[in-house]
N, C-alpha and C positions, 0 to 999 in steps of 0.2 A: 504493500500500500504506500508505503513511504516513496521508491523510486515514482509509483504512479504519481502522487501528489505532486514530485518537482519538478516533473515532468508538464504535468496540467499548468500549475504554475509558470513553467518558462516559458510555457504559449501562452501568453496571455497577452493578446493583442492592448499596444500604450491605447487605444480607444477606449478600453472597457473601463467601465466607471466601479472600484474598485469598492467603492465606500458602499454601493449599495449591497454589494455583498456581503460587509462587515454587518449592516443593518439587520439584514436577513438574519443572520446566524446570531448576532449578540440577540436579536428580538426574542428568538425561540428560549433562547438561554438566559433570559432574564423570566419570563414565564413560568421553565422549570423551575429554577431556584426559587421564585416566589410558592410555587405548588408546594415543594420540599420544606420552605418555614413556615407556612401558613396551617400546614395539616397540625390538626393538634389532635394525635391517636391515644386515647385510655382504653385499658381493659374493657370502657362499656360501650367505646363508640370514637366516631372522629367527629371532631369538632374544626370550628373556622378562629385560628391566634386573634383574629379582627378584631371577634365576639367577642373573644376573653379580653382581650387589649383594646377598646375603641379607638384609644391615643393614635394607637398605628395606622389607624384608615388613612388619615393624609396622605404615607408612602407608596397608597396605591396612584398618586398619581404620579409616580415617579416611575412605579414600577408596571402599570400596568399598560404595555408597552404592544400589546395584539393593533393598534390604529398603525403602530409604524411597519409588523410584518404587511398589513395587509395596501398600504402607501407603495411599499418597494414590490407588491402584487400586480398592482396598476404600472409601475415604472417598467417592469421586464414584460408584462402581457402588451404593452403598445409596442413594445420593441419587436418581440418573438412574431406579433401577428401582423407586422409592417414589411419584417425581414420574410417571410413566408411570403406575402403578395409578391415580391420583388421574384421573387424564386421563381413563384409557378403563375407570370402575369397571363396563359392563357386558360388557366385553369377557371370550373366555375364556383361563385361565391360558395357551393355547397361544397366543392372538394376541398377548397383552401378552409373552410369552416369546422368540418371533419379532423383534416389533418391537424389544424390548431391545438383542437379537443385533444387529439389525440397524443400529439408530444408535450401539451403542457400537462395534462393530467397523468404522464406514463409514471414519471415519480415520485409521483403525488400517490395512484393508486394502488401499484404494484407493492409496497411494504405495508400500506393502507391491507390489504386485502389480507397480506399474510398475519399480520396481528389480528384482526379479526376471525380468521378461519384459526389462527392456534388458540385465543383463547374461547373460542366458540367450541373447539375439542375438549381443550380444560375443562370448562365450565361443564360441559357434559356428561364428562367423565366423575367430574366430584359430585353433581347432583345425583346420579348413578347409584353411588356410592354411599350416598343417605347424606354427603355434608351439604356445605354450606348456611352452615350458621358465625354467627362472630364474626370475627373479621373478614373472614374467610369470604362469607357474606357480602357483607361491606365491602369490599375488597370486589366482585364480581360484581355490584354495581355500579362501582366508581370508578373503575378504569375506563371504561370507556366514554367518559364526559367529556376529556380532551376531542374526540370526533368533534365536538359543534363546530371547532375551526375548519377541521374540513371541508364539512357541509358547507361553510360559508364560501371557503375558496373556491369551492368549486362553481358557486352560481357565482361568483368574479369570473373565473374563465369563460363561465358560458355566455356572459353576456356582454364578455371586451367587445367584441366585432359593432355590434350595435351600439354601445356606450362609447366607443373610437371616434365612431365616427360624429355622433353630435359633440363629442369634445374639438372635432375637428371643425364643426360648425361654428360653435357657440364657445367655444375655449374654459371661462370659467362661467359664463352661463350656464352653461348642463352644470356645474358642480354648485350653483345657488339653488340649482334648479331642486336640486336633489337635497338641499340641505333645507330649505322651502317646503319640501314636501313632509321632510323628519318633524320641522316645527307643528305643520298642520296635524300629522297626526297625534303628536304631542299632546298638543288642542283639543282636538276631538277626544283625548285619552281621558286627561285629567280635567277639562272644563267642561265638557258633553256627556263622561260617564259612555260613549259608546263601545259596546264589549267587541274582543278580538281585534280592533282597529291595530290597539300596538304591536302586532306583530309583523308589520308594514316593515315597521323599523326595523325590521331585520335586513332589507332589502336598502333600503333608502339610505340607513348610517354610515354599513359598511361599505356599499356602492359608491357613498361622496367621499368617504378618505381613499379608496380606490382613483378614483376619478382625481383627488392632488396626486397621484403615482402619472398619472397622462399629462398633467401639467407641469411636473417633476422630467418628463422625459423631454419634452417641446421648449425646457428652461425656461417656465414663465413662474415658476417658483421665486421670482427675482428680492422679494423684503420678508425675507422667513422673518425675520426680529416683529416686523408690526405683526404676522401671521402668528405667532408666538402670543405677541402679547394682547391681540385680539382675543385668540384662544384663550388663555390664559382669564380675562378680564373675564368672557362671556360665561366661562363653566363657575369661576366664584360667585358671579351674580347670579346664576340658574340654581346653585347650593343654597345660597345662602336668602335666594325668595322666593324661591320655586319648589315644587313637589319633589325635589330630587335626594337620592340620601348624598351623603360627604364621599365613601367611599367609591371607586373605581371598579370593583369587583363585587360580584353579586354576595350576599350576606344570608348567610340561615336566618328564617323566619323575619324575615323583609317585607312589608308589603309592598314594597317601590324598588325595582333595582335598576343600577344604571347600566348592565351589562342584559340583562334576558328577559324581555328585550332591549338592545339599547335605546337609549334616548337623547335631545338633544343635548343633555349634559355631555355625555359622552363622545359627541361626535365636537363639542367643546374644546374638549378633551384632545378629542384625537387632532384637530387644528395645533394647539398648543404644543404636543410633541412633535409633530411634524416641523414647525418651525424652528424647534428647540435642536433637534438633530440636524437640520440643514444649517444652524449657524457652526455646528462642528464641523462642516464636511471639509474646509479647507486644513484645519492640521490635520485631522484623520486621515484626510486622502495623502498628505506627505509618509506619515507613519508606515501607509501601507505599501509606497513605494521601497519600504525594507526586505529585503527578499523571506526574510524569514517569520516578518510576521503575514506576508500577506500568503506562505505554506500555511504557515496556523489555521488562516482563513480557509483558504481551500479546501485544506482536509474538514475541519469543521462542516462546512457547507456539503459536503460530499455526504456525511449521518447525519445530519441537522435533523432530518424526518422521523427517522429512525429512534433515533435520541426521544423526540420529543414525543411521539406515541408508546414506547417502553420505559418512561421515565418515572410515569405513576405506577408501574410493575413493580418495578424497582424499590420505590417509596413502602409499599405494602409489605414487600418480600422483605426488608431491614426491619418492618415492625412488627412481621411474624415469626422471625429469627431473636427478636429478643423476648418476646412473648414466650418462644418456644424453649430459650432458654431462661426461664424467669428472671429476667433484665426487669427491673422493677422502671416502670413508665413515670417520673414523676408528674404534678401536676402540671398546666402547658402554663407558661411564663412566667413559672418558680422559677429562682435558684436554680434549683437543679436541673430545672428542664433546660434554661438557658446554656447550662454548661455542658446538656448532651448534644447539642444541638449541631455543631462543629462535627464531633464524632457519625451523629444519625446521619447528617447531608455527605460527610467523607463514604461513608458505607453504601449510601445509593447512588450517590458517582460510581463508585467501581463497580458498583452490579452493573449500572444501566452502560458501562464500557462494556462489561461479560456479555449483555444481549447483543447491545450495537452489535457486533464483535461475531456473534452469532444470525445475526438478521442483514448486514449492510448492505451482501450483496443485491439485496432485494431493490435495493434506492436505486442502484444501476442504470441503467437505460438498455431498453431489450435489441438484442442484434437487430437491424433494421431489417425488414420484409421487401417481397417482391414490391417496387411500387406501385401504386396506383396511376393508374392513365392521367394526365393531370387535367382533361377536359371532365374527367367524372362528375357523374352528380347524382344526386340522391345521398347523397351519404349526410350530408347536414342536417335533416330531420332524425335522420337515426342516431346520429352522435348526439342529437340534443336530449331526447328519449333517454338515451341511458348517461346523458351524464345530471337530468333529471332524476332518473331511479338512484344512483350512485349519492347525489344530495341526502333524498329523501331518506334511504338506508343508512348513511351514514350520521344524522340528527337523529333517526329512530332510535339507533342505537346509545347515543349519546344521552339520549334520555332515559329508554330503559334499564338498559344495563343486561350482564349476561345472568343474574339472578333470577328465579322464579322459571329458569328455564322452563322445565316438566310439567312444569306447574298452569301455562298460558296466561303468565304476568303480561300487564300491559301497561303504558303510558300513552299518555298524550302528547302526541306532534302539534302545537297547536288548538285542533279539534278533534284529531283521531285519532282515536286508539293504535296499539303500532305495537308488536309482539318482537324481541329477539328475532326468532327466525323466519320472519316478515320481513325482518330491516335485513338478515343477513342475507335472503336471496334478494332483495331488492340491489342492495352492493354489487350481489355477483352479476347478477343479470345487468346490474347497467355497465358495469367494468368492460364486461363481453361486448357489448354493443358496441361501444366507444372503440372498442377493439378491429371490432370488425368494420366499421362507418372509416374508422383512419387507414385501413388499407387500402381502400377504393376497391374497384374494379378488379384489380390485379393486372402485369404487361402481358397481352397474348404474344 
């Protein structure tokens, strides 16, 4: 891996904009590490450090860092599906639409699919078995919460092509436009009382920090500092008059949270970091002209996926190994607990190295196939289909969990009900499709 890395590294054309790289990979890796201090696991349950600490909510907005993955989302998808038109200019909008789907989502879904299918065995297996009680429990519901993000990415890829181009009409118009529509339904949420309206904002939040990733790309990013401090201004006044809680992450027993759905605190929020990180871009981008930090980068970026879906495996597996060893759990922002604290997050690094380690080759990119004719068509409704189904599966599961398997546990997507192995063929089925919509035709 190492010769590969300096390898990847020494091509790196002086074009490539380096810093959003570092974005990418620190974003994910500030997420983690927040996951890893925030859990607060006792013998009767996991709790959220917020709850126990409220002091600390402020440092969610420091740390709650998902508006700047999903910014440098928006910045690589105008890139990826601009460089693609260029490629295949006689191709039609459904073959280049297809193929988009299909290499931006390949490493996104491919370790995607296989964490799901092993702990879909697991989970299996120990229901089987008669467990899953305790943490064990606990533990099969909560890993696969991390999915929401991909659910989200994924309706970002599906809908760059069309969001492209009224960015290319409208510049930051489509991005008020959308930030406009977040307030209304705000409106509608909190002053109307109308039900289900807020989950609009799923769509609308993530969509407009998406949408600064196309304005990030075309350099009209040009006064991050007022963008910052606009942010900045807008999300204290939304806290501090507005229905909105303090914190940045969603809180046990909430009845408002600013993360699920989001709202315009959040998308506040996400302004603010966005311009916060673009005043660093100029020494970061020197830093990373160091040969050996910007290997760091690379390889980093190369399991960033990986990392980030086995990383609450990890979490659970350090707190059932002391469990198993009666390692006495002290209580969460004691003393003691502070002082395990160092030790807990050193032990699930090195697991979640052990997985990587055992899963990375998945992140890869799959040998390339016959191509597809490049006049094809049809294949754009079918890559939409399933990267439709691949959303829906992958939020079903994020809410359900692989719990109550045998049982026919359900959750709500929204308005519907949504079972484990509902969401897990919904994944497969739309994986496949995607699959097959991006090879076209095939060359006779």
């Amino acid at each position: 891996m190492g010769s590969r890395v300096r390898e990847l590294a020494g091509a790196t054309p002086a074009t490539r904009d380096r810093y959003v790289d570092l974005l990418r990979v620190a974003s994910l890796a500030a997420v983690v590490l927040g996951h890893w201090l925030m859990a607060a696991v006792t013998p009767d349950g996991v709790g959220n450090l917020l709850a126990v600490v409220p002091a600390l909510q402020p440092l969610t907005w420091l740390l709650q860092v998902m508006p700047v993955f999903f910014f440098v989302g928006g910045f690589s998808h105008a890139l990826s599906y601009r460089s693609l038109l260029r490629k295949r200019p006689g191709g039609s909008d459904d073959s280049v639409y297809s193929a988009f789907l299909r290499a931006r989502l390949q490493r996104l879904l491919r370790p995607t699919t296989v964490f799901v299918l092993v702990w879909g065995a697991a989970a299996l297996l120990v229901q089987l078995l008669g467990g899953g009680g305790g943490l064990t429990g606990v533990t099969l519901r909560m890993v696969t919460q991390p999915l929401w993000f991909i659910g989200i990415y994924l309706a970002m890829v599906a809908f760059t092509p069309p969001l492209l181009r009224l960015h290319e009409r409208y510049g930051w118009g489509a991005f008020a436009a959308l930030a406009g529509a977040a307030a209304a339904v705000d409106v509608l949420r909190f002053a109307a009382g109308v039900p289900y309206v807020e989950f609009l904002n799923f769509a609308f939040v993530w969509l407009a920090v998406h949408q600064l990733g196309f304005l990030r790309a075309d350099g009209r990013v040009r006064r991050p500092a007022l963008l910052a401090g606009a942010g900045l201004a807008a999300a204290c006044a939304l806290v501090a008059f507005g229905p909105y809680p303090l914190s940045m992450v969603g809180m046990p027993g909430e009845k408002v949270s600013n993360m699920a759905p989001p709202t315009l605190a959040l998308l506040a929020h996400g302004l603010w970091l966005v311009g916060a990180v673009e005043l660093l871009r100029a020494p970061a981008a020197r830093l990373l002209e160091r040969p050996r930090v910007w290997r760091t980068v690379v390889a980093a970026n190369g399991v960033a996926m990986t990392a980030f879906l086995w990383h609450l495996t990890a979490m659970f597996g350090v707190y059932g190994a002391l469990l198993a060893l009666d390692v006495p759990l002290p209580a969460p922002a004691s003393a003691a607990w502070w002082a395990q604290v160092p030790v807990r997050i050193a032990c699930a690094a090195a697991l979640t190295a052990a997985l990587v380690a055992a899963f990375r080759t998945f992140e890869r990119p799959a040998a390339p196939k016959a191509p597809g004719h490049p006049t094809a068509s049809g294949g754009g409704p079918l890559a939409a289909l399933g990267a439709t189904l691949c959303l829906l599966g992958v939020l079903g599961l994020s809410t359900v969990g692989f719990n109550g398997l045998l049982d026919g546990r359900t959750a709500l997507l929204i308005a519907i009900p949504v079972s484990a192995p509902a969401a897990v063929a919904m994944t497969l089925g739309g994986w496949l499709l995607v699959e097959r919509a991006g090879r076209g035709r095939g060359a006779r």
